[in-house]
N, C-alpha and C positions, 0 to 999 in steps of 0.2 A: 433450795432455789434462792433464798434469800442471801447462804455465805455466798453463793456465785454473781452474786449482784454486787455485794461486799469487794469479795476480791475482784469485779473488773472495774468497781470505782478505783481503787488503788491502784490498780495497774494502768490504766489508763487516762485516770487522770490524776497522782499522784497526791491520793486525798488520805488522812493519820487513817488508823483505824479504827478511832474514837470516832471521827468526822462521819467516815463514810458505815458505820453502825449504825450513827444517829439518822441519817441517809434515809436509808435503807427501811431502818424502823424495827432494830434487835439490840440486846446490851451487847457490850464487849463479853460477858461470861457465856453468852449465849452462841456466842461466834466459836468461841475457845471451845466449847464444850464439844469432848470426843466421846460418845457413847461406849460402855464395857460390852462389846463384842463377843466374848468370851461367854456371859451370860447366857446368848440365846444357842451357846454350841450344841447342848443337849436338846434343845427343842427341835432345832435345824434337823438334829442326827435322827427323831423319834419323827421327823414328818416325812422326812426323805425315806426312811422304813417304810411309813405307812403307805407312801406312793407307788414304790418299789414293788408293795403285797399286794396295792387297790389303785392299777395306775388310772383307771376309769372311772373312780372316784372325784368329787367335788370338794371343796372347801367345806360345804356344810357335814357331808359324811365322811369325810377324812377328820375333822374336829370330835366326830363322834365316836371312832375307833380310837383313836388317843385318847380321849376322856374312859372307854371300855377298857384299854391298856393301863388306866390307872394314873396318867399324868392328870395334875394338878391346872396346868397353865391355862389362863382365861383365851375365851375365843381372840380378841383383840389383839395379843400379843402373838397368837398363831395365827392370824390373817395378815399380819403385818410382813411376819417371814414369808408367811404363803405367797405374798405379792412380790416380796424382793428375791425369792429363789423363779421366779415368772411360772409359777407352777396355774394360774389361773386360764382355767380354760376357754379356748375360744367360743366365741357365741355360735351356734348353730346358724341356721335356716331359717328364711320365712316359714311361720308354723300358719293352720289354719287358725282363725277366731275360735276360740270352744264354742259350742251351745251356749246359748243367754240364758238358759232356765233348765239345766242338767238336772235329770233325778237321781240321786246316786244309788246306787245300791244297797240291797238291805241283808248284811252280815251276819252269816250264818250264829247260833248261839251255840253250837260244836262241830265238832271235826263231823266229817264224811255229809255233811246236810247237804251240800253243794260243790260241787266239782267243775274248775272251767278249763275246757279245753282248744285248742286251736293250733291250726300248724303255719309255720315259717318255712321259708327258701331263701335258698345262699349257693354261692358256689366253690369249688373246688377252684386251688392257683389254677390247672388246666382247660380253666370256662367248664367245667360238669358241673350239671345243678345237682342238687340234693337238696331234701328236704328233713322236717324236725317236725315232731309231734308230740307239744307241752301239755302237760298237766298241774294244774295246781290245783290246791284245795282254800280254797275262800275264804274259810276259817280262821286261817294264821297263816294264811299266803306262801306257804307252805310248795317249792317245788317236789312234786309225786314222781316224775319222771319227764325228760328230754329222750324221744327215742329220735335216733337219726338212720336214715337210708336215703338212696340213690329213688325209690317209690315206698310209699306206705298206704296201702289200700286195707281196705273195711277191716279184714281177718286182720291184718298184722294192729290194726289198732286195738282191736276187741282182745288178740296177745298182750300187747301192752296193759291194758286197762285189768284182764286177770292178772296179772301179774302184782299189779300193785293192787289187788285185793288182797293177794293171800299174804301180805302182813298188813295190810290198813284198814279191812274190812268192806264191804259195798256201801256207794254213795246211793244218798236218796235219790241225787239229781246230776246231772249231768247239763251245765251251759255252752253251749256252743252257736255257731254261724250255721249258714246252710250250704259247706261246701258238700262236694259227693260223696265223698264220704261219710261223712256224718247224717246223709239222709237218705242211706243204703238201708233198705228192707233185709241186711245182714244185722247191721248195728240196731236195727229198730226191735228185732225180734231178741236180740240176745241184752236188751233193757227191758223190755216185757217180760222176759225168763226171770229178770232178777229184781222185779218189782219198783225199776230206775225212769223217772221221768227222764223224757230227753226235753230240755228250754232251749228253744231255737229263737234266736236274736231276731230281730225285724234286717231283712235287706239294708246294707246299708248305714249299719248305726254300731256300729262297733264300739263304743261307750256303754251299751248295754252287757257288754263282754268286757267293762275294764279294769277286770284283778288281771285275766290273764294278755289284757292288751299291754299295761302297765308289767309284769311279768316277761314280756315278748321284746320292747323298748328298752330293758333294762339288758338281757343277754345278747341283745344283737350289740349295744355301745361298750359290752363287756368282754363278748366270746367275738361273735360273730364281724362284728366291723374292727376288731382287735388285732385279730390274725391273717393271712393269708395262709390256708391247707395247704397240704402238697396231698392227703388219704385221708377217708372217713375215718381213721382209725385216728387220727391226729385230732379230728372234732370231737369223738368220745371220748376222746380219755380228757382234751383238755374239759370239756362239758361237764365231764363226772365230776373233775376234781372242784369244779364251780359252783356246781348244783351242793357239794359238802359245806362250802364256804356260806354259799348262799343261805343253806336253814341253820350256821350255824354261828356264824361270823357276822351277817351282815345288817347293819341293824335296820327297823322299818318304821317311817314316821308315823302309820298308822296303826305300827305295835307298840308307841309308846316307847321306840326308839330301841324296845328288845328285839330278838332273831326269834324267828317262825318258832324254833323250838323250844325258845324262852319262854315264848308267851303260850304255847300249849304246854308247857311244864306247869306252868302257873296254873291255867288254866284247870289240868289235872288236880294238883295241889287241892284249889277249891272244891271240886266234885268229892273228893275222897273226905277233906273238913264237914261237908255236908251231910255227905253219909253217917259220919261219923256222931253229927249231931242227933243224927237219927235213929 
């Protein structure tokens, strides 16, 4: 801003460039000075990758996969490119107020204690809805499965949920809302069979559900508000290939900035030191 002051003193009022410096309020060397461009080429080339891999990425978790990738460069100097390649995203929406006095949730101490579940709707380019039924594991926020169809009623969920027992084992608990399905005397008996509390959220309060509300926010600005479908078959396979990035690539500020299966590695790691001590 300031050379552009500079040079329209001279130009328009034909003032040295010592004069119109002093002006202005810069040295002559400061005027002169052309930045080594050249410099920031590998940074440029390493963000534009990352945007290319994570275009639904931010500035703050775009700096975190470069720093996971092993570059060196201070945030500073990668926000600074971030803003001059216009990579900064636009602001949203009016959001609601949060709550004044939110409880948060209290964080399972391993895998399978607590299981949140809930479904989303979307549609197809052709206006057909379809719907999605997440699971994550609380633990290490961990996606268990995205099943998608055209309907998913009680049995196909109850499919689902065996499914990711017979390699994860049964959860103690199961959190969810009170849509119909979930308070199907299908679902209720086949959590009695396996000794699974059902936690049904209060009406209305979906923060009491926010591993997998925060879970559900993140793949609709990721998959879902991404693409335009033309076939379910386009939603699953891009969703699979997300859900692999997601426990494995993507890092979580509340895992200490590791991936779901980082910090259950870790976590593992310690159980087994324990034993071991014992």
């Amino acid at each position: 801003m300031r050379r552009e002051l500079v040079d329209y003193a001279r130009q328009q009022h034909g003032a040295s460039l010592r004069l119109a410096c002093r002006a202005v309020g810069i040295s002559d060397s400061v005027y002169r000075y052309q930045p080594d461009t050249k410099k920031d080429e590998p940074v440029i080339q390493a963000l534009q990758k990352a945007v290319e891999r994570y275009p639904a990425y931010g500035f703050s978790k775009l700096f975190k996969i470069l720093r996971r990738w092993g570059h060196p460069w201070n945030h500073k100097r990668i926000y600074r490119l971030y803003c001059e390649l216009n990579l900064n995203k636009r602001r949203r929406g009016k959001k609601r107020l949060p709550t004044r006095s939110p409880e948060p949730l209290a964080v399972p101490a391993t895998l399978n204690q607590s299981w949140s579940i809930d479904f989303m709707s979307d549609s197809l380019f052709c206006g057909r809805r379809f719907r999605t039924f997440n699971v994550v594991d609380d633990f290490n926020r961990e996606a268990l499965a995205i099943e998608i169809d055209l309907s998913l009623p009680s049995l196909r969920v109850i499919r689902v949920l065996e499914r990711i027992v017979a390699w994860r084992g049964y959860p103690k608990q199961l959190r969810m809302d009170n849509g119909p399905e979930f308070i199907s005397a299908t679902l209720a008996e086949w959590a009695e069979e396996h000794n699974i509390k059902l936690e049904f959220i209060k009406p209305g309060t979906p923060t009491q559900n926010s591993y997998v509300e925060r879970f559900n926010r993140t793949y609709r600005d990721e998959i879902l508000n991404m693409y335009a479908f033309k076939t379910l078959n386009e939603v699953r396979e891009l969703t699979e290939n997300w859900i692999r990035e997601y426990n494995e690539e993507r890092p979580h500020d509340s895992l200490n900035d590791l991936t779901p299966w980082e910090y259950l590695a870790i976590h593992k790691q310690g159980e087994n030191s324990n034993l071991g001590c014992h």
